[in-house]
N, C-alpha and C positions, 0 to 999 in steps of 0.2 A: 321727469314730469313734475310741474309744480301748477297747485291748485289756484288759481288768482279770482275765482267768483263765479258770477253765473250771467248768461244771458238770454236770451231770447231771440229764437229762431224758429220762422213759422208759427208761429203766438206759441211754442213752446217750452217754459223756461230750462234750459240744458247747462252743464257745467262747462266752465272754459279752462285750459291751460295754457301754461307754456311750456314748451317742446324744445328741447337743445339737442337734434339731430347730427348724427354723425357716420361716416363709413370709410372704409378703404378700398383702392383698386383693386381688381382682380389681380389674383395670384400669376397670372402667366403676361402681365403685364410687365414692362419691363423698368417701372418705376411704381413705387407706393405712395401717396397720397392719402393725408387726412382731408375729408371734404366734411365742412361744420357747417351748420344752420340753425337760426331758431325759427322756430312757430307760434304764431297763438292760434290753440285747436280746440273746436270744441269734441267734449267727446261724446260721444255715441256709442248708441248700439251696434250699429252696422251705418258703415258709409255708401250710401246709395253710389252708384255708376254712371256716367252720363254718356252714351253711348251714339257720338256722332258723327 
């Protein structure tokens, strides 16, 4: 995770990152895989749900 500043969400100023996400397949898979990503995330407290 790397700090890059701050912004504004919902008039509240919160901090931003970037995210270089990554994982592998399930063990009983019959091949492994690295799966990479980045993000720019704000972070929070708690990430609300949206549930529809």
């Amino acid at each position: 995770m790397l700090y890059i500043g701050n912004t504004t969400m919902n008039g509240q100023v919160v901090p931003m990152t970037y995210q270089n996400i990554w994982g592998l397949r399930p063990n009983h898979a019959n091949s492994r895989s690295i799966i990479g990503e980045a993000v720019f995330l704000p972070l929070l407290r708690f990430y609300p749900e949206i549930l529809s």
